[in-house]
N, C-alpha and C positions, 0 to 999 in steps of 0.2 A: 690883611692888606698892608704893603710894604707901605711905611710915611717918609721913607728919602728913597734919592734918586738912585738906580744901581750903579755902583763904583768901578773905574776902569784900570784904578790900582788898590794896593795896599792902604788903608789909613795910618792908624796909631801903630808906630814900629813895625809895620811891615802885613800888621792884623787885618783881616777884610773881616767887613761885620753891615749887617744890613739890619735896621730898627723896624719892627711891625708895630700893628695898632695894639697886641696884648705879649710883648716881648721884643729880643734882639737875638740873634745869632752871628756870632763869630767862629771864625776859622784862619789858621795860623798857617799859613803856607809850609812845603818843604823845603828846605835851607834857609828857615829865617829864623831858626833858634829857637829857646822858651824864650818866650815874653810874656809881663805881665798889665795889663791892663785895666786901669785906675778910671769907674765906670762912671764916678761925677766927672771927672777929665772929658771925655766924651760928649759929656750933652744930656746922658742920660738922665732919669729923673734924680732930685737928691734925698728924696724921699727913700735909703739907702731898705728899709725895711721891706718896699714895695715891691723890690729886686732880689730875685730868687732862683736858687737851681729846680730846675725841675724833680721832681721827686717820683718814685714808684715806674722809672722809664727804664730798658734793658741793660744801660750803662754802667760804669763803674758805682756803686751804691757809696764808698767812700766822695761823690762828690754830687752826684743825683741824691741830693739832702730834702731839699727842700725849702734848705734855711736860709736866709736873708744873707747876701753877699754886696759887697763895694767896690770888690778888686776881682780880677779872676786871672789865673797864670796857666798860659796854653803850650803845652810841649809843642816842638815840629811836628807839622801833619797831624793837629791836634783842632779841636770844633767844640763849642760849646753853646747851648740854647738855654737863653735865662727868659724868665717870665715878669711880667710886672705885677 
């Protein structure tokens, strides 16, 4: 269950991201460049440990870690699902 409201633009530099009750997902529009995304910036928890790539999903395996992330950098037409 999503806990904010759905967004009718971009938030942080251009990023669209929506917060659930066990994770967030972001996605990086087309023509809005790499950007990177500083996840206590946001609101998210700062409990930095708690915040995680998912791990063991079809993705690139160099970033589906698993491990404990604070920042995350999305190419154009780029998506990313972190868990808490």
């Amino acid at each position: 269950m999503a806990t904010d409201q759905p967004q009718t633009v971009g938030r942080t530099a251009g990023v669209w991201y929506r917060v659930f009750a066990g994770g967030a997902i972001f996605m990086n529009p087309k023509g809005n460049g790499v950007k990177t995304v500083t996840l206590a910036s946001i609101g998210l928890p700062t409990n930095m440990n708690a915040i995680a790539n998912i791990s063991g999903s079809t993705g690139d395996p160099a970033i589906n870690t698993g491990l404990s992330v604070s920042s995350i950098t999305l190419q154009d037409r780029d998506g990313r699902a972190l868990k808490f």
